[in-house]
Structures are given as C-alpha cells and as structure tokens.
GUMIMAR-169939 format. One record per residue: residue in one letter; x, y, z of N, C-alpha, C in turn; residue number from 1. Coordinates in steps of 0.001 Angstrom, whole numbers, always signed. Each point is the difference from the previous one (the first is absolute). Example, Ala and Ser with C-alpha at 12.3 -4.5 7.8 and 13.67 -1.06 7.14 Angstrom:
A | +13190 | -5690 | +7800 | -890 | +1190 | +0 | +900 | +1200 | +0 | 1
S | -350 | +1050 | -720 | +820 | +1190 | +60 | -770 | +1090 | +730 | 2
This chain:
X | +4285 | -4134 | +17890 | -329 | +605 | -1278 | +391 | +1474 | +49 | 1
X | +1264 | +405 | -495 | +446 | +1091 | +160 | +330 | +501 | -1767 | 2
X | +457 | -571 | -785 | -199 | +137 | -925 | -65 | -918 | -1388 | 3
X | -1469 | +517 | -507 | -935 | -789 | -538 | -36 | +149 | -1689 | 4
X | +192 | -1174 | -297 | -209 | +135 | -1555 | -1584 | -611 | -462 | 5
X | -628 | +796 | -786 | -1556 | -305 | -433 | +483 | -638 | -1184 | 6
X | -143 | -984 | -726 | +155 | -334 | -998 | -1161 | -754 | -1027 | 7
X | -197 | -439 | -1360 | -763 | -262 | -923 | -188 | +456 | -586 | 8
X | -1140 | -180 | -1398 | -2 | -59 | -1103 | -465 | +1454 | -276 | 9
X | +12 | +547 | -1345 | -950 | +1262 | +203 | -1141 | +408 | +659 | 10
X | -864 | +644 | +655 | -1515 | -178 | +125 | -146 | -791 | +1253 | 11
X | +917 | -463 | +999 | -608 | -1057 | +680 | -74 | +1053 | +1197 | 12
X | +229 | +1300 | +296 | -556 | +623 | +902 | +1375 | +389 | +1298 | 13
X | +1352 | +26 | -1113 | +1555 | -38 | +1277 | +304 | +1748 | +378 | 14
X | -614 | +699 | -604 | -224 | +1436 | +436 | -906 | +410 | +1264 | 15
X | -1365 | -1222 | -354 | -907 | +615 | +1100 | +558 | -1005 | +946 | 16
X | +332 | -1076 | -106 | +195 | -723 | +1390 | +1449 | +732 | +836 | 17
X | +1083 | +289 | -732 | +889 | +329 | +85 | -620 | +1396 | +1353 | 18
X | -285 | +851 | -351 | -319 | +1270 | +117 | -880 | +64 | +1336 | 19
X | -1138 | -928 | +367 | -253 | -561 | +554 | +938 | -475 | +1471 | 20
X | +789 | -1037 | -563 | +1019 | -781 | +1270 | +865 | +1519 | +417 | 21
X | +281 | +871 | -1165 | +1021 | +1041 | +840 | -1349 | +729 | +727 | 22
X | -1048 | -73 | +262 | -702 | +766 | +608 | -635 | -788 | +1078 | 23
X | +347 | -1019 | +213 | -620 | -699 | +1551 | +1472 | +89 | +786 | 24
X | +1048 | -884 | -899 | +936 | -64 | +821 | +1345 | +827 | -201 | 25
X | -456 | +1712 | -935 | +937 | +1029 | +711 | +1222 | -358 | -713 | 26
X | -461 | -336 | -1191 | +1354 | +105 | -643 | +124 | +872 | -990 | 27
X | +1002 | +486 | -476 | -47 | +845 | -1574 | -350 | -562 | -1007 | 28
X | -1219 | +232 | -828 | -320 | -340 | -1179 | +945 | +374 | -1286 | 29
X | +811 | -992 | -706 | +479 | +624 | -1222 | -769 | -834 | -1060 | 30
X | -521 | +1213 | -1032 | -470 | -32 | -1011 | +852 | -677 | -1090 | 31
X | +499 | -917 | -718 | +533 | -25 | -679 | +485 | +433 | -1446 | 32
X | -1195 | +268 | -827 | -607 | +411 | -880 | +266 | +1109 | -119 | 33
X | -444 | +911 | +1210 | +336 | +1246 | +209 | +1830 | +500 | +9 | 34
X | +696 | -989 | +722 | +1097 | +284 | -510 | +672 | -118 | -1287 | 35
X | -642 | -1201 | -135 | +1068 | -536 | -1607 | -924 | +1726 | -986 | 36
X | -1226 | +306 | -189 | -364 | +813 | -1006 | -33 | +1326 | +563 | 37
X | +1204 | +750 | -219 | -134 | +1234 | +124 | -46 | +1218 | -512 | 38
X | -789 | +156 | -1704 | -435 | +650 | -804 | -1109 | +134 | -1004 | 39
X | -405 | +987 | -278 | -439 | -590 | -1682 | +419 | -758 | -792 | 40
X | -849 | -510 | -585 | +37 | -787 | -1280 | +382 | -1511 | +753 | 41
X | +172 | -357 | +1436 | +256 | -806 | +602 | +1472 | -214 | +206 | 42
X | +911 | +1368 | -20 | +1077 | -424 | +238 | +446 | -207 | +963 | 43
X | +1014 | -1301 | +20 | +279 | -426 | +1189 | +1683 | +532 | +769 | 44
X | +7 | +54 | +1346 | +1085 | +19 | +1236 | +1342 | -32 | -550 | 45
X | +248 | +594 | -336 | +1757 | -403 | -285 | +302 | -446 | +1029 | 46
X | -57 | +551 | +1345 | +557 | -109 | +1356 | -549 | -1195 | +766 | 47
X | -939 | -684 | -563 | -1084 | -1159 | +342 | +774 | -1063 | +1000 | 48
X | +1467 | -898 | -812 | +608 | -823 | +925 | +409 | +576 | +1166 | 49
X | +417 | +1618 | +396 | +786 | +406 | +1024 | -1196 | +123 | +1115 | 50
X | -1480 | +607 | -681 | -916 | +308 | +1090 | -449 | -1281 | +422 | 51
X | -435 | -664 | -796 | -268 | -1892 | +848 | +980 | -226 | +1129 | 52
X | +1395 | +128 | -394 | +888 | -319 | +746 | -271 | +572 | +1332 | 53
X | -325 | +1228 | -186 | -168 | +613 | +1495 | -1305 | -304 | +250 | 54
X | -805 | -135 | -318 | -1332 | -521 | +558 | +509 | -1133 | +909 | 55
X | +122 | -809 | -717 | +206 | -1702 | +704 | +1640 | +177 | +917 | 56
X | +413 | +1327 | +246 | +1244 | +294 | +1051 | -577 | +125 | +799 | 57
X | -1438 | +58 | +310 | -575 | +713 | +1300 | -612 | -1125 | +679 | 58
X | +146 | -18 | +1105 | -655 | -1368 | +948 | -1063 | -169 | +16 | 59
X | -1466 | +876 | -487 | -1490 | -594 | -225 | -54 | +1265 | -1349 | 60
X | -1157 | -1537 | -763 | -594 | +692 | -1498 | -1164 | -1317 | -324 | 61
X | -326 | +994 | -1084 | -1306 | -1225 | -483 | +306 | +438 | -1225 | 62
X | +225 | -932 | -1153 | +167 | +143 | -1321 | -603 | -593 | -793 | 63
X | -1109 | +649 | -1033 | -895 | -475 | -806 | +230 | -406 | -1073 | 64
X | +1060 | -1331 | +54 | +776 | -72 | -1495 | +564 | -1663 | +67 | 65
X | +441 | -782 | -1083 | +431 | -1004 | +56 | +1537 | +730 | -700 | 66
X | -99 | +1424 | +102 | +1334 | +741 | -636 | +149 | -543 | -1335 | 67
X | +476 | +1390 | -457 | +462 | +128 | -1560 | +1235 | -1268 | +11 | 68
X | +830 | -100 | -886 | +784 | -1144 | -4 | +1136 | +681 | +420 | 69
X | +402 | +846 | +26 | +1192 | +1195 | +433 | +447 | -474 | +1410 | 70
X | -1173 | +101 | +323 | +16 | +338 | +1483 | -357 | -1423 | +828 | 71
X | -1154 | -1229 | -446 | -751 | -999 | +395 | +372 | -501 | +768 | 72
X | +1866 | -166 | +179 | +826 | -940 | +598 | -257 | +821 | +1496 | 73
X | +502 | +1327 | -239 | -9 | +640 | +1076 | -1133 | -116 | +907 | 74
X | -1282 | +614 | -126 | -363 | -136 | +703 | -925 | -1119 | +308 | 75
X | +637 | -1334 | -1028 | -694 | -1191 | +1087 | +1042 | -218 | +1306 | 76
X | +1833 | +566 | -470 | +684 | -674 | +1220 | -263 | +1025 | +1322 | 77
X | -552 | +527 | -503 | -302 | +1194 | +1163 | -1156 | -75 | +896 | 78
X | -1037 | -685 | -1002 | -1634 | -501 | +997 | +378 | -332 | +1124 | 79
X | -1240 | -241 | +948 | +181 | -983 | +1102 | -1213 | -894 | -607 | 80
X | -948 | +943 | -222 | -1106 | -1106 | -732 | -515 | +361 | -1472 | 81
X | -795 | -653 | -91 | -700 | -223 | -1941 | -1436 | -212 | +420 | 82
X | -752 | +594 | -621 | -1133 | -158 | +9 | -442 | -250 | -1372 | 83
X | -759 | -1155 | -391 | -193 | -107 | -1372 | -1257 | -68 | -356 | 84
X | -760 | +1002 | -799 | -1044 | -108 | -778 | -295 | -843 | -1103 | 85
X | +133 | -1279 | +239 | -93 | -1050 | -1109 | -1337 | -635 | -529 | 86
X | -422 | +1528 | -596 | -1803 | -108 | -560 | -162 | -750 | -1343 | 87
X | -637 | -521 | -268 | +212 | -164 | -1679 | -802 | +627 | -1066 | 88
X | -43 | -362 | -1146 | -169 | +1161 | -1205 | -1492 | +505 | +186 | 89
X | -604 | -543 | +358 | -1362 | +222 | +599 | -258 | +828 | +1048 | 90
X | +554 | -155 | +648 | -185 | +1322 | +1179 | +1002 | +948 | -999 | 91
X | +802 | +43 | +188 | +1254 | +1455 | -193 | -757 | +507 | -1580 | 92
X | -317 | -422 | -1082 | -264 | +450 | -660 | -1517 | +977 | -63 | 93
X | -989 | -315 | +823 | -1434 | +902 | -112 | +691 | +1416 | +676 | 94
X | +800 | -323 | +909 | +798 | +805 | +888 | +613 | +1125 | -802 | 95
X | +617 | -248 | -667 | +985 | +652 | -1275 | -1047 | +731 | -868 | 96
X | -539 | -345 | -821 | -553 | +576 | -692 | -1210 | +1192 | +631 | 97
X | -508 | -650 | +1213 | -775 | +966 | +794 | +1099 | +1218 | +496 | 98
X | +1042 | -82 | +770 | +970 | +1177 | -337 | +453 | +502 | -721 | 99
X | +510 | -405 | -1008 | +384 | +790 | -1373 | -1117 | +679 | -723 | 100
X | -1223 | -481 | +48 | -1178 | +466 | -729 | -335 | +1040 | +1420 | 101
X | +666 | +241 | +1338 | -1073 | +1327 | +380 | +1028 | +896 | -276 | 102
X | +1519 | -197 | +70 | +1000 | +614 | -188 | -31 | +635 | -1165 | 103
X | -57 | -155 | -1260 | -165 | +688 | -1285 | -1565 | +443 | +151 | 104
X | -1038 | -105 | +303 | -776 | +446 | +67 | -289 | +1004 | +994 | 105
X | +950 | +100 | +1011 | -503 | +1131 | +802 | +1436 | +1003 | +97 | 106
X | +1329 | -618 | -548 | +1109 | +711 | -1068 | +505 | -20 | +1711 | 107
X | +243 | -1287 | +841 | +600 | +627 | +1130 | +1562 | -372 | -22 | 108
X | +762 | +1060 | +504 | +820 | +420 | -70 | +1392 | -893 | +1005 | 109
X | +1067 | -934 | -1067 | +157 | -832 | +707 | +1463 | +317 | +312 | 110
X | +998 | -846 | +20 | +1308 | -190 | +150 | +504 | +1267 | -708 | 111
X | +657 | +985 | +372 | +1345 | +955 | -1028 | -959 | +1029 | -151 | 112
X | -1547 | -104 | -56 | -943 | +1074 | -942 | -1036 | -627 | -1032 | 113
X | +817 | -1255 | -173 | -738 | -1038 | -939 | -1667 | -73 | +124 | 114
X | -343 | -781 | -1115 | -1333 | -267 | +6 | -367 | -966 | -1238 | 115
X | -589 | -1321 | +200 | -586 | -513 | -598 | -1221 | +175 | -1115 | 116
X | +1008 | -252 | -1486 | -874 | +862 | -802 | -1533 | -1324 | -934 | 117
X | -532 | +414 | -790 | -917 | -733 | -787 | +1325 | -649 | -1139 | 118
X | +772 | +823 | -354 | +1103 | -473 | -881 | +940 | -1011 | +548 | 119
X | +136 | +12 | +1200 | +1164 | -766 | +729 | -395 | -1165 | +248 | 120
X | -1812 | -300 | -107 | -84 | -1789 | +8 | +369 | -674 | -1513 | 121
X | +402 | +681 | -747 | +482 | -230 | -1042 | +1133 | -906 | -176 | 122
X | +960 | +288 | +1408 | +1519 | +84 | +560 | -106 | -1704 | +173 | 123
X | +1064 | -943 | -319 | +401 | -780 | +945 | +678 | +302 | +1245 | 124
X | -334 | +1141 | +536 | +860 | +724 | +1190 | -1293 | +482 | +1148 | 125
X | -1360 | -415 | -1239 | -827 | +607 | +1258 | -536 | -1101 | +964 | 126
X | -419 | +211 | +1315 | +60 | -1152 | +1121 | -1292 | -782 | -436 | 127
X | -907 | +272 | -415 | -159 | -1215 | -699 | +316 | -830 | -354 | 128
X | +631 | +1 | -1178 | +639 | -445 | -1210 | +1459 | -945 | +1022 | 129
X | +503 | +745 | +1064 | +1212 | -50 | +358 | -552 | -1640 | +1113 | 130
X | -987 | +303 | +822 | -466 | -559 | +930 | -443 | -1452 | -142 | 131
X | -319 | -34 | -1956 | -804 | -1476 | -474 | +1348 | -456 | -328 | 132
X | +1184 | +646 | -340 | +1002 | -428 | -1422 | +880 | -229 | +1383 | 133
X | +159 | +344 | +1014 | +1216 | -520 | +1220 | -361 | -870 | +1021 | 134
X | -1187 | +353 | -5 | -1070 | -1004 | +1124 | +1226 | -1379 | +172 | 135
X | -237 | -747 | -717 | +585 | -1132 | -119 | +1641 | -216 | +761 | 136
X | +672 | +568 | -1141 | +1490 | +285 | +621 | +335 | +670 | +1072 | 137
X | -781 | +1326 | +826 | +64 | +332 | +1076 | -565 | -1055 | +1109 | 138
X | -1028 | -636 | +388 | -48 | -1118 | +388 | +990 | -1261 | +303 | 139
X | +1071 | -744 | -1227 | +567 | -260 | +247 | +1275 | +279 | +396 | 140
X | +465 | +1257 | -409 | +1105 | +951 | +651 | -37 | +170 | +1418 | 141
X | -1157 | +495 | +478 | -358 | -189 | +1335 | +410 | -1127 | +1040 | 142
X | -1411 | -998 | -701 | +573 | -1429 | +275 | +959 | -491 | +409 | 143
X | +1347 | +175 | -1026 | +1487 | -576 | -5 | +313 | +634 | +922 | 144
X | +38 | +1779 | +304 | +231 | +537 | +1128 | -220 | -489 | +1678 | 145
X | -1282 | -227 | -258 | +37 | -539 | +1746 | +458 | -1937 | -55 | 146
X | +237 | -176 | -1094 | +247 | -1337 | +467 | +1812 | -39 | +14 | 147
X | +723 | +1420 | -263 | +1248 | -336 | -317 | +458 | +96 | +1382 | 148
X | +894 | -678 | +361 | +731 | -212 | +938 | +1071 | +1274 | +876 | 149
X | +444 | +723 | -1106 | +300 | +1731 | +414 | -1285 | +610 | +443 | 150
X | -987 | -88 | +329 | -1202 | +232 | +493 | -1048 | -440 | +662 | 151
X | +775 | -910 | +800 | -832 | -1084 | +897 | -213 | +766 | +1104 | 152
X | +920 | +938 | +582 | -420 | +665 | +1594 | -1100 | +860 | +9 | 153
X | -469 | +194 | -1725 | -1579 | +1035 | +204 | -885 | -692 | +690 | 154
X | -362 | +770 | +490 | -1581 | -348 | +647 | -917 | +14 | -1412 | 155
X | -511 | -693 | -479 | -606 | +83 | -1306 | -1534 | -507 | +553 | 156
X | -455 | +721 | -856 | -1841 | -92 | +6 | -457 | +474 | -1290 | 157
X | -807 | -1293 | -368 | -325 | -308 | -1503 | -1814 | -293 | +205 | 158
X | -889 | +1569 | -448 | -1000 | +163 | -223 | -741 | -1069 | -1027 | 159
X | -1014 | -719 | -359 | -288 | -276 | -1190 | -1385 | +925 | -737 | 160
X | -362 | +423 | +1025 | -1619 | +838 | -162 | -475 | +846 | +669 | 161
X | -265 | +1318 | -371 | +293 | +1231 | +681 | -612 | -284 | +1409 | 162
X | -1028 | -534 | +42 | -613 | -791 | +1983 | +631 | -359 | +725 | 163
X | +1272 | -513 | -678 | +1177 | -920 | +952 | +717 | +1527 | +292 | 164
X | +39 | +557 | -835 | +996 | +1419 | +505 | -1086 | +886 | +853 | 165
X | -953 | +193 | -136 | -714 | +657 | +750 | -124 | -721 | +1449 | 166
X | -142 | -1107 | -37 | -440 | -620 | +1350 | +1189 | +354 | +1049 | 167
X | +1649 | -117 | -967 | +1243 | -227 | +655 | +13 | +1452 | +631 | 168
X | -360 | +850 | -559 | +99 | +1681 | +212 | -981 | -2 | +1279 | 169
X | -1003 | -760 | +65 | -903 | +189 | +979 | +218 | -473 | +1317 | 170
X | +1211 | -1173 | -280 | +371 | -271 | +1370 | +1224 | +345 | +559 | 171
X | +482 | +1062 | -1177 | +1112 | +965 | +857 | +17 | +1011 | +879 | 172
C-alpha cells in the first residue's frame, strides 16, 4: 500500500480515513478538494489536471477522491489500492448535514478561503443536496470500477459500515 485511493460517496468519511492511513503509514496526504478549489467564490484549478498528474508521478500518496472525471482514469491507473467507503444513505447522510450545519454555523473556513453559507443549502451544489442526489450513481460508478477488468490488480477493500472500517484500521 504505497499509493492509496479513499474512495465513496459524499459524507462517508474519505478525508478522515484518508488522512489517517497517510499518518500511520507515512504517506503524503493529498487533499483533493483542496486542490481542485483554489479561490473565492469556489473557483476552481485551472492547473488541476497537471497537479494530479504529479501527485500520482510520485511513488507513495493517499488520495481522498474517487477523482473529478478529468483526472478519475488517472489516478485509478496509478493506485496500487482502493479503499472503499460503501456506507449507505443512512449513515453518510446524518454525517453530512452534521458537517455542513457546524461549517456554516461556525463560518469555518474551507477549500480556496471558502465557507459554507445559510444561502448555499439552497444550492444543488451544496453537499447535502449533492451527497442524497449522487449517492446512488457514485456507488454504482464505483462498483463498475472495481469490478472492471483494467482494475483487477487493486488491492480493493470495500467497507460496508463505518465498524468494518474502524476495526480494519485497528488491525493495521
């Protein structure tokens, strides 16, 4: 496990686990999020495909992303493994809304400068909203992923309930 893709649905927790594995086993944490948004108003990376590229050039990483579509190809051919948070709408969603509701409420300060506003659950863009309305299709996107055959040499590990990921963390 040298370099690691966290993957799933919104909310299912691929930042903290992610962040986590680069901190037992010493790898570089890349934020994803943090790269793709690098302004106000949420603007995003012009430079986004070139810096992935060099991320996943480097022989150990942990990446908290099932990747934008730009990039997705890349760094699944680049994994060695997948780790999949495959929670369902029930877990990931109390999850979501409990972050977004401390985030606008305590105005913390996210990706670019950003910040989650009272106006922005308004958004079909806010992770809420984003987390119930993709749930589904990210799941099976996933899915097709580890079952496709260009992706059989991952080491793949498919969570169903945050205990199963906690327990797995516990016996690393």
């Amino acid at each position: 496990m040298e370099r690691i893709l966290v993957v799933g649905v919104t909310g299912a927790g691929k930042s903290t686990l992610a962040r986590t594995l680069g901190s037992r086993l010493g790898l570089p944490y890349v934020e994803m999020d943090a790269l793709y948004f690098t302004g106000p108003d949420w603007a995003t990376n012009e430079y986004f495909s070139g810096d992935v590229a060099r991320v996943v050039a480097e022989p150990r990483w942990v990446v908290d992303s099932l990747g934008h579509p730009e990039v997705r190809d890349l760094l699944w051919d680049r994994a060695d493994t997948v780790m999949w948070l495959d929670y369902p709408r029930r877990v990931v969603m109390p999850r979501v809304l409990r972050r977004s509701l401390r985030r606008t409420v305590t105005r913390e300060v996210l990706f670019g400068g950003n910040r989650e506003t009272w106006a922005g659950w308004l958004s079909r863009e806010h992770p809420a909203w984003w987390a119930w309305s993709q749930h589904r299709g990210r799941r099976r996107e996933i899915g097709g992923r580890v079952r496709d055959p260009r992706f059989a040499p991952l080491n793949t590990f498919r969570f169903t309930h945050p205990q199963e990921t906690a327990d797995w963390l516990a016996s690393l």
